[in-house]
C-alpha positions as CSV (number, residue, x, y, z in Angstrom):
1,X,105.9,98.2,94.5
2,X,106.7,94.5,95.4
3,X,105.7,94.2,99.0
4,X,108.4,91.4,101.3
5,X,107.6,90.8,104.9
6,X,109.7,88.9,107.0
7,X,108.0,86.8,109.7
8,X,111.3,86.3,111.5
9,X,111.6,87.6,114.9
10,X,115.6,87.5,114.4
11,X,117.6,89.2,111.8
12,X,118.8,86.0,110.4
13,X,118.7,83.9,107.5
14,X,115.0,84.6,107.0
15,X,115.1,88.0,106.4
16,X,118.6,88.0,104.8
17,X,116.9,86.0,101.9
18,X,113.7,87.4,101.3
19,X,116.4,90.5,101.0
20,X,117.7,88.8,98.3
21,X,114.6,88.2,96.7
22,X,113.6,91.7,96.7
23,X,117.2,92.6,95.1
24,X,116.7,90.2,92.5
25,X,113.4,91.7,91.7
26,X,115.1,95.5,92.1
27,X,117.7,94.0,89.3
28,X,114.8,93.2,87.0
29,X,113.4,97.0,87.2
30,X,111.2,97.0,90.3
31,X,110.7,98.9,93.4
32,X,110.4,96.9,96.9
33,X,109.7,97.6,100.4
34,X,111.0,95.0,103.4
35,X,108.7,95.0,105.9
36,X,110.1,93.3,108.6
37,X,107.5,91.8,112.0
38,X,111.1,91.3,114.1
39,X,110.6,94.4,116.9
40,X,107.6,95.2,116.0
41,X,104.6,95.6,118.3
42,X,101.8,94.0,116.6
43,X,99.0,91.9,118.7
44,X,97.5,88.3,117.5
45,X,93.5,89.6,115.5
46,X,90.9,89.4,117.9
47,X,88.2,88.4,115.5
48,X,86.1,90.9,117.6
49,X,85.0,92.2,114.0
50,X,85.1,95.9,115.0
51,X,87.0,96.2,111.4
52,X,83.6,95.0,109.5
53,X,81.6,98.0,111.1
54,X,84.3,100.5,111.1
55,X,86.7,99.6,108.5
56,X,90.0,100.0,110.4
57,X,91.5,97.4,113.0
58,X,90.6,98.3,116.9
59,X,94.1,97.5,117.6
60,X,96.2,100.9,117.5
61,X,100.0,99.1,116.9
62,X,102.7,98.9,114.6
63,X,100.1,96.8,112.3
64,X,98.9,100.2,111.1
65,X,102.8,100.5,109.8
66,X,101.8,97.8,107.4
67,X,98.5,98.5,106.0
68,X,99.8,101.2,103.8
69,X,102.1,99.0,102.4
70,X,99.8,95.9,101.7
71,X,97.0,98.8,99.7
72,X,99.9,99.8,97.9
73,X,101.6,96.7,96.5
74,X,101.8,95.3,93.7
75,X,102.8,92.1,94.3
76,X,104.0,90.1,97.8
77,X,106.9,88.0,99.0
78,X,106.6,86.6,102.5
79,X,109.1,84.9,104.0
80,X,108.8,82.8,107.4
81,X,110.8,80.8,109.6
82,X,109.6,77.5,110.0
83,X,108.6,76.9,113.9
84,X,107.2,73.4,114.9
85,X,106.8,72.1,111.4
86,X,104.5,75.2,110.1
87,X,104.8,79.1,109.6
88,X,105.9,81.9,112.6
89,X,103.5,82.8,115.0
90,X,105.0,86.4,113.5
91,X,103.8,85.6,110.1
92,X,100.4,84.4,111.3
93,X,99.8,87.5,112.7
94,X,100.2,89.5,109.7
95,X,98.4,87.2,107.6
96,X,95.0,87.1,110.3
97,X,95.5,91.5,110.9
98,X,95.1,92.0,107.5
99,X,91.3,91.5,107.9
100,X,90.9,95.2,108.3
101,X,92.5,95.9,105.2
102,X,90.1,93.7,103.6
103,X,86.8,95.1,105.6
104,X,87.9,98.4,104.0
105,X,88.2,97.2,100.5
106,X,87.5,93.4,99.7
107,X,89.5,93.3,96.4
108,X,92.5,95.4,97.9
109,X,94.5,92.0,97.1
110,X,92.7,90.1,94.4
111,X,94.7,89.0,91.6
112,X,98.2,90.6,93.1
113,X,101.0,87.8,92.5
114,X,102.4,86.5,95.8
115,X,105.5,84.3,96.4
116,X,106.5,82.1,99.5
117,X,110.0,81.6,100.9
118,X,110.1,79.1,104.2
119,X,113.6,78.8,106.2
120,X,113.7,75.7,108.7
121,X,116.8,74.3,110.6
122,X,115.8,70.5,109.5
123,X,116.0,70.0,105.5
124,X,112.7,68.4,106.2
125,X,111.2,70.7,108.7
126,X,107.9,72.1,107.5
127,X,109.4,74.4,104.7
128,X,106.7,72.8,102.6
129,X,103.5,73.3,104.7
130,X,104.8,76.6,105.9
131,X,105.0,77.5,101.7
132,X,101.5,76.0,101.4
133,X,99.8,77.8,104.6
134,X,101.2,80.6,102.6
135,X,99.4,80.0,99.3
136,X,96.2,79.0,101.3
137,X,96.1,82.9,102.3
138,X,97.1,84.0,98.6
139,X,94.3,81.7,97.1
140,X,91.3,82.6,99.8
141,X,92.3,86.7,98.4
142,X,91.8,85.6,95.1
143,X,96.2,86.3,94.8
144,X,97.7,84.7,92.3
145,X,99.7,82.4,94.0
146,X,103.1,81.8,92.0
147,X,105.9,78.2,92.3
148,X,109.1,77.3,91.0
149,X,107.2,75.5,88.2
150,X,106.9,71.7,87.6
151,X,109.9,70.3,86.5
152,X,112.1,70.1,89.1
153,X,109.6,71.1,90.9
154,X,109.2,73.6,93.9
155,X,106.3,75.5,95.7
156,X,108.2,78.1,96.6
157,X,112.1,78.7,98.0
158,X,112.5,76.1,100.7
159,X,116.0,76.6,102.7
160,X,118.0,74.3,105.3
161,X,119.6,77.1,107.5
162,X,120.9,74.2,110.1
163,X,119.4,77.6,112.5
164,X,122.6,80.0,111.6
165,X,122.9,82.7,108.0
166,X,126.5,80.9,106.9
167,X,124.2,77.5,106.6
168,X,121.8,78.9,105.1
169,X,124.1,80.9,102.8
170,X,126.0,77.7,102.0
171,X,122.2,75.6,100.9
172,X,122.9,75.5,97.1
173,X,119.4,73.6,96.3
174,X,117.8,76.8,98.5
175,X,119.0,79.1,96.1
176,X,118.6,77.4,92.9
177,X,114.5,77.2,94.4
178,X,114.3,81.3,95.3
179,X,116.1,81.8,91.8
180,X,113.7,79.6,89.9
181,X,110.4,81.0,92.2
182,X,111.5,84.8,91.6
183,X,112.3,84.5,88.2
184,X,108.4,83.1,87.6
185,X,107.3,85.7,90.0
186,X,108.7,88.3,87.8
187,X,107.3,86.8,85.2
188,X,103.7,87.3,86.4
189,X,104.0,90.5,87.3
190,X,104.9,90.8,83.6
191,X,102.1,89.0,82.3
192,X,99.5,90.9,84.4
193,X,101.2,94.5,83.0
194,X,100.4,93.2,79.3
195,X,97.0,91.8,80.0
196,X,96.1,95.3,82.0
197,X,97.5,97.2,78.8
């Protein structure tokens, strides 16, 4: 199962593309799960290291919606919005509460593939550092941490939404960027099947 979260707190043009990420990777034969942080009720980690000693998270939210869903996956997709040049405080969140998942098994995410997709109003608005603070997480989990590739090159899918889905929708270099990132993504997860055979 490929694992997307959306770090949107709006049903917009984040979580509208990282849906059609995950229905790209449906068309190429595998099973996703969206995962999305809008409505949910999930508090900031405390750091208060309860999850070291006990090997669950102190905090009883909607955080304990996602932990099956991050032991189980295969490989991730996270999507953010881009807020004041970086990643969601949504996304954040759900990057930092995965400690407990990791107190209870440290390799839970080593050497799963993990993709970035980063939505900003601004062509220039952080989509980049908001892909990279992405693949900061992936490499400290030992994740494989997967790009466009280098010619023409692209971290991940970078969009210009102009802050509305039909801009976003319309941002032809956006998609040529999720198309080129998901194809390599796939790709991986193919790679990793043969070496595990």
């Amino acid at each position: 199962m490929i694992l997307g979260i959306s770090g949107s707190p709006r049903n917009m043009a984040t979580e509208h593309i990282l849906g059609m990420a995950l229905k790209m990777l449906e068309e190429k034969g595998y099973e996703t799960e969206l995962f999305a942080m809008r409505g949910k009720n999930i508090s900031p980690c405390r750091h208060c290291d309860y999850c070291l000693k006990n090997k669950e998270c102190i905090v009883k939210d909607d955080m304990y919606q996602l932990y099956p869903l991050i032991r189980e996956a295969e490989g991730f997709v996270l999507a953010t919005p881009v807020y004041n040049g970086s990643m969601s405080a949504q996304m954040k969140i759900a990057i930092d509460r995965t400690r407990a998942t990791l107190a209870a098994e440290p390799r839970s995410l080593r050497r799963k593939p993990g993709m970035a997709i980063a939505v900003g109003g601004d062509r220039m608005g952080g989509q980049e550092l908001a892909v990279q603070q992405i693949h900061t997480f992936y490499i400290l989990n030992g994740m494989i941490p997967v790009s466009g590739g280098f010619f023409g090159a692209n971290l991940g899918a970078t969009f210009w939404s102009h802050d509305t889905l039909e801009e976003a929708e319309k941002d032809e270099e956006g998609f040529r960027s999720l198309r080129k990132t998901t194809r390599r993504f796939a790709e991986t997860l193919e790679w990793l099947k043969n070496i595990e055979k």
